[in-house]
N, CA and C atoms of all chains as a GROMACS GRO file, in nm:
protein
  606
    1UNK      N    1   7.415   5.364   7.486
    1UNK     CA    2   7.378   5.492   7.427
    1UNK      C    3   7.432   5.502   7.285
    2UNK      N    4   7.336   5.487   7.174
    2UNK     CA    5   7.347   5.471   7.009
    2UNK      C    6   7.416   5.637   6.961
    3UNK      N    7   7.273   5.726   7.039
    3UNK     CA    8   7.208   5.830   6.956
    3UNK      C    9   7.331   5.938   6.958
    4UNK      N   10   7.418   5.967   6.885
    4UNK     CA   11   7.535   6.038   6.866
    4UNK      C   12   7.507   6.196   6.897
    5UNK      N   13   7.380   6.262   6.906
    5UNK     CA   14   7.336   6.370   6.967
    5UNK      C   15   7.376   6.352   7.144
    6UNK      N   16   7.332   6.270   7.166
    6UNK     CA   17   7.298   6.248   7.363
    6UNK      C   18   7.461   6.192   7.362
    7UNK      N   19   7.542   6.115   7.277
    7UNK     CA   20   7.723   6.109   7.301
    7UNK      C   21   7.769   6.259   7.301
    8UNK      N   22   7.755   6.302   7.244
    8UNK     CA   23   7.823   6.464   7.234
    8UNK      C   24   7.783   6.567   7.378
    9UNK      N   25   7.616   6.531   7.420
    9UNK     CA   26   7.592   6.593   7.490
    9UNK      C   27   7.621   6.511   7.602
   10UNK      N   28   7.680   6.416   7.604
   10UNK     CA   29   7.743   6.339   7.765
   10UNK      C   30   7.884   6.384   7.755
   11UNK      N   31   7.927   6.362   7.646
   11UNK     CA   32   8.094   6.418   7.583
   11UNK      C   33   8.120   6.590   7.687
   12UNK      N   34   7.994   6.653   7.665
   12UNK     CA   35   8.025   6.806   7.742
   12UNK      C   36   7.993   6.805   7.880
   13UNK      N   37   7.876   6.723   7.937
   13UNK     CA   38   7.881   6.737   8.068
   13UNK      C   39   7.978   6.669   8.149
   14UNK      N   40   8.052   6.541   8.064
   14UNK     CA   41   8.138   6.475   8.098
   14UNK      C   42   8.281   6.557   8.164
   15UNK      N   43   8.288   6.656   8.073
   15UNK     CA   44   8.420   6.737   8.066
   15UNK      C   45   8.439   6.838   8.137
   16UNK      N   46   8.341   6.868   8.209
   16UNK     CA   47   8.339   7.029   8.250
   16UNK      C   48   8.216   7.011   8.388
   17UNK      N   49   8.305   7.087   8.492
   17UNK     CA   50   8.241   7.066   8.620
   17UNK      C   51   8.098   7.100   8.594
   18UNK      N   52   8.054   7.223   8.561
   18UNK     CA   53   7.972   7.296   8.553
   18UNK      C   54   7.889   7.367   8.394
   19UNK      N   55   7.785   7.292   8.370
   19UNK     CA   56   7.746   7.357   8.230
   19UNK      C   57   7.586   7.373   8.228
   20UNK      N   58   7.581   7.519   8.172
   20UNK     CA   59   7.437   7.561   8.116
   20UNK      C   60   7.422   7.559   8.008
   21UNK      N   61   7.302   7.503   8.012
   21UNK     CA   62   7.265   7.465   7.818
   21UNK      C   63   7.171   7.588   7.820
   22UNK      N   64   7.135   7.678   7.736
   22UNK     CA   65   7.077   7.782   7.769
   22UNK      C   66   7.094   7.842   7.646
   23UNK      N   67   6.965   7.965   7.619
   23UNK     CA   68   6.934   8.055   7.493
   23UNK      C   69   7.004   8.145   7.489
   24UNK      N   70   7.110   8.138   7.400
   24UNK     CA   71   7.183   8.269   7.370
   24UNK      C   72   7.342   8.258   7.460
   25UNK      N   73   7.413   8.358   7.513
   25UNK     CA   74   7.500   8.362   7.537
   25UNK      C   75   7.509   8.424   7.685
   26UNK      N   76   7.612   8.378   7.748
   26UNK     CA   77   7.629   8.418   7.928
   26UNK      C   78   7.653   8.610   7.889
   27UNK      N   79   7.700   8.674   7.752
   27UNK     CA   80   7.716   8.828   7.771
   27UNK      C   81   7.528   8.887   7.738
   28UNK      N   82   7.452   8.732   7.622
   28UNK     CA   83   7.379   8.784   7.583
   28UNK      C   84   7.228   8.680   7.580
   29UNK      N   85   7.196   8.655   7.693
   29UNK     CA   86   7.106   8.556   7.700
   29UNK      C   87   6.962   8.639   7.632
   30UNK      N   88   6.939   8.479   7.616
   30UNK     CA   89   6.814   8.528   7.462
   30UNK      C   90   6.652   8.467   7.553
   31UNK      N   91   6.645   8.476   7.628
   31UNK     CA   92   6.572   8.446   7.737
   31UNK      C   93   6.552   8.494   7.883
   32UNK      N   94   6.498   8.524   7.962
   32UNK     CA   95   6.473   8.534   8.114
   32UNK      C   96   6.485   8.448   8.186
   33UNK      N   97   6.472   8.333   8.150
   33UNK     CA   98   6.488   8.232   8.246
   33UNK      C   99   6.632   8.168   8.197
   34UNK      N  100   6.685   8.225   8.119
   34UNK     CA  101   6.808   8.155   8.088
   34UNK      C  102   6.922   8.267   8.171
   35UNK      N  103   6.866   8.409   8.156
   35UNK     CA  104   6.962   8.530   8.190
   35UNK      C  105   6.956   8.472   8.328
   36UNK      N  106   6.869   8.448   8.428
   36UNK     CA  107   6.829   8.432   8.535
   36UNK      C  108   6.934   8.286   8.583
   37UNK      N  109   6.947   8.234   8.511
   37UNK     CA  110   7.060   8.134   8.555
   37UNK      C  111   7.185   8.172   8.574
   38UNK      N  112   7.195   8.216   8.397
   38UNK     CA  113   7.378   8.277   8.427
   38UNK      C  114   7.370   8.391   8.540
   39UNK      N  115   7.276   8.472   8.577
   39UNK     CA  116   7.324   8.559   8.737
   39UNK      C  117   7.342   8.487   8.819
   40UNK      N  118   7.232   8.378   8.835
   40UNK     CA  119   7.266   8.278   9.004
   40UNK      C  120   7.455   8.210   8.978
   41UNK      N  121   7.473   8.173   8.857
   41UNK     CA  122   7.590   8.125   8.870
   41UNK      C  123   7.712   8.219   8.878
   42UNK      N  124   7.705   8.346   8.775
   42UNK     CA  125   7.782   8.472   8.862
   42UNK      C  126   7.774   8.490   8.991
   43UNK      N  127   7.659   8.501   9.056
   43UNK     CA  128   7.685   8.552   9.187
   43UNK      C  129   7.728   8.421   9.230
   44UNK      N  130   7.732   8.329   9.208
   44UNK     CA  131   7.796   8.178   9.276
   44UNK      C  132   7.936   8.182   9.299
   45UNK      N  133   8.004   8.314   9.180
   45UNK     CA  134   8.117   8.294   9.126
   45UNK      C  135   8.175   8.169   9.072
   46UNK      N  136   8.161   8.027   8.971
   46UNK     CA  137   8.161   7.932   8.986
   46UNK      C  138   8.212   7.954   8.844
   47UNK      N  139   8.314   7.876   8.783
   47UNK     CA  140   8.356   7.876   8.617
   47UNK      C  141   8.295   7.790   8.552
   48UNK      N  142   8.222   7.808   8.449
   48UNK     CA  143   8.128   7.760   8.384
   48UNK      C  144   8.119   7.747   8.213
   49UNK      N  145   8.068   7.619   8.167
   49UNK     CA  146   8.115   7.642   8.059
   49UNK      C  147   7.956   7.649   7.986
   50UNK      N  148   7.898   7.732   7.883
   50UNK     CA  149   7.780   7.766   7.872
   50UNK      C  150   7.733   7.671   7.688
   51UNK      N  151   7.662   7.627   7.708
   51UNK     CA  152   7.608   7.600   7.523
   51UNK      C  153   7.488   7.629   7.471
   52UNK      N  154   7.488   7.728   7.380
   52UNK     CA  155   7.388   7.820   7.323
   52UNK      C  156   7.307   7.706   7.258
   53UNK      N  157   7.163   7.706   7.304
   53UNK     CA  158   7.111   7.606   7.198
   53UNK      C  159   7.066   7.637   7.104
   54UNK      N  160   7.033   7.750   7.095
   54UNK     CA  161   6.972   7.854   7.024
   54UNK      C  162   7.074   7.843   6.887
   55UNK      N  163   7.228   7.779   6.886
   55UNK     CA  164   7.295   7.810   6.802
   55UNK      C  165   7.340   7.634   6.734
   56UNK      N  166   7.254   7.554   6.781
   56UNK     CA  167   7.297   7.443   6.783
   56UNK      C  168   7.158   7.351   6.796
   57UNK      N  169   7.074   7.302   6.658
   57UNK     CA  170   6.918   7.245   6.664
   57UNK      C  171   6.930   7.113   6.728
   58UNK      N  172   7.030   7.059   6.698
   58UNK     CA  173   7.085   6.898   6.708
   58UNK      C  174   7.024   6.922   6.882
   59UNK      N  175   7.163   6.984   6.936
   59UNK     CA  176   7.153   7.008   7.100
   59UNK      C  177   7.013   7.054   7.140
   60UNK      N  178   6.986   7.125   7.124
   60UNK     CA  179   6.844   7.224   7.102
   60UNK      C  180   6.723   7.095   7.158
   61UNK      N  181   6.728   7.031   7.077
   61UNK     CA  182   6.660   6.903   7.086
   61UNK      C  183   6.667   6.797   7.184
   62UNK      N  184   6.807   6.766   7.142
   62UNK     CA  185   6.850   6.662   7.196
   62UNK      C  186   6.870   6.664   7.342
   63UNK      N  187   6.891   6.779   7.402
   63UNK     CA  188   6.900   6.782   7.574
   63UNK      C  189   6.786   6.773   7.657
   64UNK      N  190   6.672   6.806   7.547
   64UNK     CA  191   6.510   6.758   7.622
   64UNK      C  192   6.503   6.622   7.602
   65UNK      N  193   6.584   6.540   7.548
   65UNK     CA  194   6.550   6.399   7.606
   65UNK      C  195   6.675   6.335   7.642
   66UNK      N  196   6.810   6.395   7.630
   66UNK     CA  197   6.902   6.294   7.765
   66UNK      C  198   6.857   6.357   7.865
   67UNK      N  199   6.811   6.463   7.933
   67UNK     CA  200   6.765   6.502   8.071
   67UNK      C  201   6.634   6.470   8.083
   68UNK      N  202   6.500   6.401   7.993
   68UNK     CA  203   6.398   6.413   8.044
   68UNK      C  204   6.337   6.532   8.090
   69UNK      N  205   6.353   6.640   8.007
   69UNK     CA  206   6.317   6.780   8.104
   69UNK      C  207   6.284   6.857   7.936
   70UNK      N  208   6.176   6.917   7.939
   70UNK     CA  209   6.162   6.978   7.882
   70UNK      C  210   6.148   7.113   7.795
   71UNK      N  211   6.243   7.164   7.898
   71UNK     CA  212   6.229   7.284   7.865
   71UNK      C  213   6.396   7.376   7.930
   72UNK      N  214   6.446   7.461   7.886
   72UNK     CA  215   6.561   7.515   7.858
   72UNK      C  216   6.559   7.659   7.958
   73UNK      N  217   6.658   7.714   8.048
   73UNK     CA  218   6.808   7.629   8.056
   73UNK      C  219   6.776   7.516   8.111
   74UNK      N  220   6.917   7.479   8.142
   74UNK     CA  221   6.915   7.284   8.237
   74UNK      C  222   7.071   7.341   8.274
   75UNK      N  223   7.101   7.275   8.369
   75UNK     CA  224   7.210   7.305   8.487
   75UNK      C  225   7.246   7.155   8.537
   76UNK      N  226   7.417   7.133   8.470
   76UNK     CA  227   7.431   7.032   8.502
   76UNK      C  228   7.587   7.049   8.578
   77UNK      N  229   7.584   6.972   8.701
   77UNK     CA  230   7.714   7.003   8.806
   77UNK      C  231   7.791   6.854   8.765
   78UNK      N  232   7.909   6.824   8.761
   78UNK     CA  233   7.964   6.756   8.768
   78UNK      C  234   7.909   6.589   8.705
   79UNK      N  235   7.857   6.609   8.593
   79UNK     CA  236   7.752   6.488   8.511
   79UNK      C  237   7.636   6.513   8.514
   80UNK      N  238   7.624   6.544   8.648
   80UNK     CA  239   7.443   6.527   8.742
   80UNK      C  240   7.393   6.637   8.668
   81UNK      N  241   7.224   6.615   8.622
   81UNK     CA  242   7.151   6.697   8.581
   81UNK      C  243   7.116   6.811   8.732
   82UNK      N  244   7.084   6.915   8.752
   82UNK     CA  245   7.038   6.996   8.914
   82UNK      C  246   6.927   7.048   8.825
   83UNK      N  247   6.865   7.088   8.697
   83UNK     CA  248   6.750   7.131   8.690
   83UNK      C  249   6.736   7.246   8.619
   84UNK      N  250   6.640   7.312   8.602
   84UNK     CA  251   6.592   7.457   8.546
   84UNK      C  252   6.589   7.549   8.630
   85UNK      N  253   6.570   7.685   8.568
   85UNK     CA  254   6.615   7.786   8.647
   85UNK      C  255   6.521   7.829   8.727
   86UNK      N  256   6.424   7.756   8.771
   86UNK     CA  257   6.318   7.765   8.883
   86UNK      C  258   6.393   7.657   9.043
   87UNK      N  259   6.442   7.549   8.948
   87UNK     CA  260   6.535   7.495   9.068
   87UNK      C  261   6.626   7.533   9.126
   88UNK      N  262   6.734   7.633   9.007
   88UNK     CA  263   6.848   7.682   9.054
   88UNK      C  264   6.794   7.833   9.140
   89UNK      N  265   6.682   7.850   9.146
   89UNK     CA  266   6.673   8.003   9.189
   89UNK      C  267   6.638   7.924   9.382
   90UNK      N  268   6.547   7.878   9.397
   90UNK     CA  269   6.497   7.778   9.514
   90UNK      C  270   6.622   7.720   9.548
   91UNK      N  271   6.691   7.650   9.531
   91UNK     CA  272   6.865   7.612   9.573
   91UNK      C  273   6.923   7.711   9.583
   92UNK      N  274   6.954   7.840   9.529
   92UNK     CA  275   6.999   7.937   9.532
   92UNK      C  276   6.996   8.004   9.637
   93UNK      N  277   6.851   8.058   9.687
   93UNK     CA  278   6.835   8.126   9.783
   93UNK      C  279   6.806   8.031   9.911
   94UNK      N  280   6.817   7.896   9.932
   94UNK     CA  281   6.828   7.813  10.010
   94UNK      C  282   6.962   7.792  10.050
   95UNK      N  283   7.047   7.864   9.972
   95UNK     CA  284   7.214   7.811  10.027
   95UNK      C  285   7.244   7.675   9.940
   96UNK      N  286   7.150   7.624   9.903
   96UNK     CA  287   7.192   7.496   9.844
   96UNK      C  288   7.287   7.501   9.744
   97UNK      N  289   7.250   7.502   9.670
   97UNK     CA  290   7.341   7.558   9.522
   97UNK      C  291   7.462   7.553   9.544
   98UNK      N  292   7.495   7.639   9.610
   98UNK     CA  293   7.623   7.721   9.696
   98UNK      C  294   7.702   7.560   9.747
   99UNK      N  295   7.642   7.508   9.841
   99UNK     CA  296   7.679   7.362   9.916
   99UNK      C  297   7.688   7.294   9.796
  100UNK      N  298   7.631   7.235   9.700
  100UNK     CA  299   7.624   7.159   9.610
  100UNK      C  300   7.785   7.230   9.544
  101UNK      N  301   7.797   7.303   9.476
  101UNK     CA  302   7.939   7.317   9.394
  101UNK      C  303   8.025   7.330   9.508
  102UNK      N  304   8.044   7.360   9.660
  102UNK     CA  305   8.147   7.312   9.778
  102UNK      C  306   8.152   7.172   9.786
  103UNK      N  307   8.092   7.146   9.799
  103UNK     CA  308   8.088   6.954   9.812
  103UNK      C  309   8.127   6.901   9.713
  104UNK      N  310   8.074   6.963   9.593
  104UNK     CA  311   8.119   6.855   9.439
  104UNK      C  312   8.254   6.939   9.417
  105UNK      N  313   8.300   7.016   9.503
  105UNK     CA  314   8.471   7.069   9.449
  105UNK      C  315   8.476   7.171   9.303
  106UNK      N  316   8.367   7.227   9.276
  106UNK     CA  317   8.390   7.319   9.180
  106UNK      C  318   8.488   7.437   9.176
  107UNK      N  319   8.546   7.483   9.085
  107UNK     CA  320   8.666   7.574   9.065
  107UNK      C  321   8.528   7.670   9.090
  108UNK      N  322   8.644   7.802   9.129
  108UNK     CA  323   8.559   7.963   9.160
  108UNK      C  324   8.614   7.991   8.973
  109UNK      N  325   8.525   8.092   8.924
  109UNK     CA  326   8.579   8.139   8.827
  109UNK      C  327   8.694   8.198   8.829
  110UNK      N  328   8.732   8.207   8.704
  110UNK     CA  329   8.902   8.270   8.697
  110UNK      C  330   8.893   8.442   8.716
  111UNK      N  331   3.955   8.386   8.381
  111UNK     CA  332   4.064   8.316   8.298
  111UNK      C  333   4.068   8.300   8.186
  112UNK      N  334   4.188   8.317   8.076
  112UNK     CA  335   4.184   8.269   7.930
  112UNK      C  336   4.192   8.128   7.921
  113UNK      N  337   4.132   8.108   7.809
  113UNK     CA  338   4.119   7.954   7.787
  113UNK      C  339   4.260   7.854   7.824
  114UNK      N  340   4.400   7.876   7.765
  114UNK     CA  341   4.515   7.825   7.836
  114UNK      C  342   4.509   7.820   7.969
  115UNK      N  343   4.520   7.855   7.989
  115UNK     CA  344   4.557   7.891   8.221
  115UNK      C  345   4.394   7.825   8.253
  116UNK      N  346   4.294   7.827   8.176
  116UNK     CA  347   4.170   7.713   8.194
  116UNK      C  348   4.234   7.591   8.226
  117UNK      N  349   4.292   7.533   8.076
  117UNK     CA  350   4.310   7.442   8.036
  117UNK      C  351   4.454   7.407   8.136
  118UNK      N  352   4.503   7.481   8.148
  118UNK     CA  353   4.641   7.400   8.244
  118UNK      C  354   4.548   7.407   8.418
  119UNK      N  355   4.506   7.482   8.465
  119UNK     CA  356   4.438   7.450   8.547
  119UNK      C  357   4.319   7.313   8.545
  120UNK      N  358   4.295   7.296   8.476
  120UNK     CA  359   4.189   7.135   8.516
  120UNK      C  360   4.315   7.048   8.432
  121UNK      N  361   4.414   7.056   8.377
  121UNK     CA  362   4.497   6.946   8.373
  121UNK      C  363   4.552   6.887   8.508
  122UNK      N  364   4.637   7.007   8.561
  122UNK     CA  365   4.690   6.997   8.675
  122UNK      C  366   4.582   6.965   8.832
  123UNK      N  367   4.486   7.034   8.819
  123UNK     CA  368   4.427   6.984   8.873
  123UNK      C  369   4.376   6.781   8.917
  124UNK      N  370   4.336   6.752   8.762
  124UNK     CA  371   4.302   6.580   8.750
  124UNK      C  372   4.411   6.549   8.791
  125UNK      N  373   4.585   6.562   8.731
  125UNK     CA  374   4.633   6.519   8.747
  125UNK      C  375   4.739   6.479   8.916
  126UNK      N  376   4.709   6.571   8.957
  126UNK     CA  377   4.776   6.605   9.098
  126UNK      C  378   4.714   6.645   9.234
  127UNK      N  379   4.551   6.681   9.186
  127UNK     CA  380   4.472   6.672   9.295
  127UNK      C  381   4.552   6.794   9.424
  128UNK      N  382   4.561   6.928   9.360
  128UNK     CA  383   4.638   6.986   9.442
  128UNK      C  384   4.567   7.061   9.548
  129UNK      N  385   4.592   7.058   9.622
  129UNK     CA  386   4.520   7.157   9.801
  129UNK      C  387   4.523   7.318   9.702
  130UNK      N  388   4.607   7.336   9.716
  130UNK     CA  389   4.627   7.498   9.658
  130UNK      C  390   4.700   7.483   9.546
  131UNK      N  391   4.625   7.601   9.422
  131UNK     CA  392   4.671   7.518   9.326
  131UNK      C  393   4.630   7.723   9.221
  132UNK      N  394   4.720   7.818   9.208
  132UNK     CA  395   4.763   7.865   9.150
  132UNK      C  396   4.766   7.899   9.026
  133UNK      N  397   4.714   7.928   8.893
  133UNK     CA  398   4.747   7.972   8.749
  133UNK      C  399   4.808   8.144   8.712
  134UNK      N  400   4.879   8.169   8.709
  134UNK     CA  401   4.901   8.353   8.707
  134UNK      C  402   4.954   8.333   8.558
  135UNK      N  403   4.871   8.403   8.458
  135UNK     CA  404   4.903   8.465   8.301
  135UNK      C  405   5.018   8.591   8.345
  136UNK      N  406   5.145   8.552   8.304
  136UNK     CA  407   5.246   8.649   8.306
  136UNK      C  408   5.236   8.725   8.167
  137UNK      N  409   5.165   8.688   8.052
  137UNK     CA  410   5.208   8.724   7.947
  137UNK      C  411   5.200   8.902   7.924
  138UNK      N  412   5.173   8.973   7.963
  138UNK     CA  413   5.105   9.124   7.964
  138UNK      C  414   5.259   9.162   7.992
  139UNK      N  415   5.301   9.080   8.060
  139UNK     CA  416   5.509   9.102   8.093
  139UNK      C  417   5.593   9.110   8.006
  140UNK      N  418   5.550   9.071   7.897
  140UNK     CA  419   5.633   9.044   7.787
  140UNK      C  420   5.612   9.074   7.615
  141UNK      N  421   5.526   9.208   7.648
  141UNK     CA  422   5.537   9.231   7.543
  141UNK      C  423   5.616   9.286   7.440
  142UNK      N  424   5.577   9.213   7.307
  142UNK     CA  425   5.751   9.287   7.201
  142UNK      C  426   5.822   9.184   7.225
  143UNK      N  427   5.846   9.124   7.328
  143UNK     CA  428   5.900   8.940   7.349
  143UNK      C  429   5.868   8.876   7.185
  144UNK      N  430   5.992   8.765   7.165
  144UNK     CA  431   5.975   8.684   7.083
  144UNK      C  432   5.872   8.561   7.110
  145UNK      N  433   5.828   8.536   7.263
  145UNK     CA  434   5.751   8.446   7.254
  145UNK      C  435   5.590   8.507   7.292
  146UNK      N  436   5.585   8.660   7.244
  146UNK     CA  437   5.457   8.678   7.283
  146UNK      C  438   5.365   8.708   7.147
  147UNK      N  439   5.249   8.666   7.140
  147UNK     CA  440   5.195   8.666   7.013
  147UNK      C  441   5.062   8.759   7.011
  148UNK      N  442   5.091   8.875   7.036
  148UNK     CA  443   5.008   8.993   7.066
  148UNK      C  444   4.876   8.987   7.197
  149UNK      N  445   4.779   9.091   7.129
  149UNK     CA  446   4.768   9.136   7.298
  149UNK      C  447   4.643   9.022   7.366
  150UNK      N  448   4.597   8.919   7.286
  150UNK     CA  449   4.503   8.861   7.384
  150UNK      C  450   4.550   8.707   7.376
  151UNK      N  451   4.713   8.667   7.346
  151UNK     CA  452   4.764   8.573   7.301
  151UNK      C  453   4.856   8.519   7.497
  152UNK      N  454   4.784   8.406   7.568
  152UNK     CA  455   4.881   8.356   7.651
  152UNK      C  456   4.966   8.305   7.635
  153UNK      N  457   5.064   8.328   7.707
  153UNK     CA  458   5.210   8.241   7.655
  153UNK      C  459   5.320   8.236   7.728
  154UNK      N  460   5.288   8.356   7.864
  154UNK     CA  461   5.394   8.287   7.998
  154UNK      C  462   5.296   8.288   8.095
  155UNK      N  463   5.356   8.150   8.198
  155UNK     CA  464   5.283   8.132   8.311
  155UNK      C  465   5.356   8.146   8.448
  156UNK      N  466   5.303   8.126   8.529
  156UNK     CA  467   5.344   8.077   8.666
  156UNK      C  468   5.258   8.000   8.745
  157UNK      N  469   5.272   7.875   8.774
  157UNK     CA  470   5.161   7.824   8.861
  157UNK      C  471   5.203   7.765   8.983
  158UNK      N  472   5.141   7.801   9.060
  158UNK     CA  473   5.219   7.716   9.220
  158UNK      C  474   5.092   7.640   9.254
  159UNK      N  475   5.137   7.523   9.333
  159UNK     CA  476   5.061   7.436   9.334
  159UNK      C  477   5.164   7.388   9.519
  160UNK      N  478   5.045   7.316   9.550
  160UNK     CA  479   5.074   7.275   9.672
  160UNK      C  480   4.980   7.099   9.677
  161UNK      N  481   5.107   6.974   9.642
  161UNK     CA  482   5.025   6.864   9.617
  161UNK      C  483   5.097   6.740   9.710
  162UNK      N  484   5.009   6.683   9.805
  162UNK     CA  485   5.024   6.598   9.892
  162UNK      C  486   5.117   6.488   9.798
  163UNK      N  487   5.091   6.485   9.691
  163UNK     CA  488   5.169   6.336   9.637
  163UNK      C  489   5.328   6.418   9.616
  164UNK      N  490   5.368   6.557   9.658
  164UNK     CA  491   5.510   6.565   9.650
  164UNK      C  492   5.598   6.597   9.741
  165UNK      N  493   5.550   6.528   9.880
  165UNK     CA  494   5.574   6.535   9.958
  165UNK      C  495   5.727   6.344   9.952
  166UNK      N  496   5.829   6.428  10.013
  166UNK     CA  497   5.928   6.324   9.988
  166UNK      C  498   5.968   6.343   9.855
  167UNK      N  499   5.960   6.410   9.769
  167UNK     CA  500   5.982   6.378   9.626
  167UNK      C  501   6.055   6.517   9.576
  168UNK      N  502   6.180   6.477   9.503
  168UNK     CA  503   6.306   6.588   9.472
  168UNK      C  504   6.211   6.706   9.384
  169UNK      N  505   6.292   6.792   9.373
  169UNK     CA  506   6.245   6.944   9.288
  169UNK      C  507   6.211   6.868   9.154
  170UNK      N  508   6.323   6.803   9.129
  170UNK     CA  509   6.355   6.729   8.967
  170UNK      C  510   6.180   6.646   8.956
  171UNK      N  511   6.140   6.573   9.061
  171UNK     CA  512   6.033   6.472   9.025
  171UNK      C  513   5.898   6.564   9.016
  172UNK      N  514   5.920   6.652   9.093
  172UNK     CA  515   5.803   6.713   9.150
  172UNK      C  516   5.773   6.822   8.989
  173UNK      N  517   5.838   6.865   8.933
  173UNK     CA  518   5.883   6.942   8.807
  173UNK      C  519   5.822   6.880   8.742
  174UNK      N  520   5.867   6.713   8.702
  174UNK     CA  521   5.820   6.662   8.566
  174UNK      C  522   5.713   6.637   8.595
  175UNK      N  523   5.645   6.600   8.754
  175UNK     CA  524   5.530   6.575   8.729
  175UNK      C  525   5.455   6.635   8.704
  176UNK      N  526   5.453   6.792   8.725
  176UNK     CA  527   5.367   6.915   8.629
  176UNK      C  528   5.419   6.922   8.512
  177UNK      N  529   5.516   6.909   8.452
  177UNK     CA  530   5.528   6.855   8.313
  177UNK      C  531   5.474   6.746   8.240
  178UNK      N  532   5.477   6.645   8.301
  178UNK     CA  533   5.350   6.532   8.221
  178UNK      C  534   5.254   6.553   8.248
  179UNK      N  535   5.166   6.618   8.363
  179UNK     CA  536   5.035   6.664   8.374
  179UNK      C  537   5.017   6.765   8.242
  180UNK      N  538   5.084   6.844   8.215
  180UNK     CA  539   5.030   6.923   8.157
  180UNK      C  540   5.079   6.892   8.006
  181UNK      N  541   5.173   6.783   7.972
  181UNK     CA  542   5.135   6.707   7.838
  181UNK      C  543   5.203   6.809   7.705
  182UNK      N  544   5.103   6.790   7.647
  182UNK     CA  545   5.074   6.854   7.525
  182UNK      C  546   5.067   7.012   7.510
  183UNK      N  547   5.045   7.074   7.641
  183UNK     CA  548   5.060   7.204   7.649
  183UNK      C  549   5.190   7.273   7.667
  184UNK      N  550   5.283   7.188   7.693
  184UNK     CA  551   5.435   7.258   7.702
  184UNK      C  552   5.488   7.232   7.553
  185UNK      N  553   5.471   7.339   7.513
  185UNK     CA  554   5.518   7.356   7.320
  185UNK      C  555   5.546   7.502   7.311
  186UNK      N  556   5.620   7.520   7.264
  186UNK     CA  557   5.650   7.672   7.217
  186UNK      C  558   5.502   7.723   7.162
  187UNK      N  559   5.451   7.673   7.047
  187UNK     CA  560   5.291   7.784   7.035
  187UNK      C  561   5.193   7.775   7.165
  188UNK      N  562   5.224   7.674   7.275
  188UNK     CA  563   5.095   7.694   7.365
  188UNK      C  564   5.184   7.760   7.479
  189UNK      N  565   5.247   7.740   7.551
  189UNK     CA  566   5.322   7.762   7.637
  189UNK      C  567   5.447   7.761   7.644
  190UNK      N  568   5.512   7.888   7.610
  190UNK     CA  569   5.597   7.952   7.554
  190UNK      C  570   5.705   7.942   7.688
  191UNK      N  571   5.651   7.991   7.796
  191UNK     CA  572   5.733   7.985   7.911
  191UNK      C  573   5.656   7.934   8.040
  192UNK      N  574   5.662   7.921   8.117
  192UNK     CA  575   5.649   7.820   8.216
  192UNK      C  576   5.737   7.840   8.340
  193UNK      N  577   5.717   7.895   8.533
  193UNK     CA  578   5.765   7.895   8.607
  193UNK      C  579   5.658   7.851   8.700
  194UNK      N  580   5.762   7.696   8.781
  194UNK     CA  581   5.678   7.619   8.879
  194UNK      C  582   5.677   7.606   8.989
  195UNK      N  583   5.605   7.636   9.085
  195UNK     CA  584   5.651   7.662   9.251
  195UNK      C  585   5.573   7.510   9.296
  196UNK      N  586   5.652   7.401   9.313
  196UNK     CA  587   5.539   7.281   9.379
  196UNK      C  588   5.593   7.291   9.500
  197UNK      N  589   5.540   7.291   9.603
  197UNK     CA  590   5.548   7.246   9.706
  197UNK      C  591   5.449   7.121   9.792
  198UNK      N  592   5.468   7.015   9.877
  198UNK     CA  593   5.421   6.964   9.957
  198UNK      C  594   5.352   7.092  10.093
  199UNK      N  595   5.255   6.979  10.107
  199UNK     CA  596   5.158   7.057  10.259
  199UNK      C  597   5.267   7.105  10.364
  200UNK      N  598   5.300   7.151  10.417
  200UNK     CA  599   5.373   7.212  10.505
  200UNK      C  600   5.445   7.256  10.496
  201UNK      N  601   5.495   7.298  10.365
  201UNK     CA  602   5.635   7.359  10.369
  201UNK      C  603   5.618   7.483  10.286
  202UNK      N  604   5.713   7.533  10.302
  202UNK     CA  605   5.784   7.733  10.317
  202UNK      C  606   5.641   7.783  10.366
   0.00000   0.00000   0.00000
């Protein structure tokens, strides 16, 4: 891996159990399908660390091609990509979600 | 139908050959939205689709593959937003 965009963005999922790449901010999401994430992960209660792409073109970009996914938020647990907020809502109300951060040992928020 | 939700319907269609196969124009939802471009302009969707080839195959695969079906149409000026229900034949 050359591309110093996709190092930085392995650098954050690397570091942190739990991260949404997502429009705007967890007080002030700049999207519906992004607001719609940070609730599933509130109600998850799960500590999370969030990156505005909206505030950042490099990332903005660059996370539609280390994930292959095109389109924003993206939800990544412990390295592993889990998807957009059509996946996290379907895992969500499946219990999955929930099992997935029990199993991978995620901290509850502070 | 407006010409978009045409056009993603016979994409998805060739491409996935779906049993039940869904287009709903959300855009009338969002107006005053930054991604809506007045009143006869599409630009959020929802499409559920029900396709024998995603049967066995994760949320993640089943996703991109209505994402490469539909190509060139996932861009901020054509399709602004985008929510995908795939399911395989028998399930929910």
């Amino acid at each position: 891996m050359t591309n110093p965009v996709h190092e930085r963005i392995a650098g954050i999922v690397g570091s942190n159990d739990v991260v949404l790449f997502m429009k705007g901010t967890p007080f002030f999401p700049q999207c519906g399908f992004s607001s719609t994430a940070v609730a599933i992960l509130e109600r998850l209660n799960v500590a999370f660390e969030s990156v505005d792409v909206l505030a950042d073109m490099e990332i903005r970009q660059g996370i539609k091609e280390f994930s292959d996914w095109p389109t924003i938020p993206q939800l990544y647990v412990k390295g592993e990509f889990v998807g957009g907020s059509d996946i996290m809502m379907e895992m969500f109300q499946a219990g999955e979600l929930q099992a997935l951060m029990t199993e991978t040992g995620v901290k509850p928020a502070a | 139908m407006g010409k978009v939700a045409a056009e993603i319907h016979a994409r998805l269609t060739a491409a996935l050959s779906p049993s039940i196969l869904e287009v709903i124009d959300d855009s009338h939802q969002h107006h005053g939205h930054a991604g809506h471009r007045g009143d006869d302009a599409e630009s959020h969707f929802t499409v559920k689709l029900v396709a024998a080839s995603f049967a066995g195959q994760s949320r993640i695969a089943r996703q991109r593959a209505v994402y490469a079906a539909l190509g060139d149409l996932v861009a901020p000026d054509r399709i602004h937003a985008l929510r995908i229900i795939a399911a395989a034949p028998g399930e929910g």
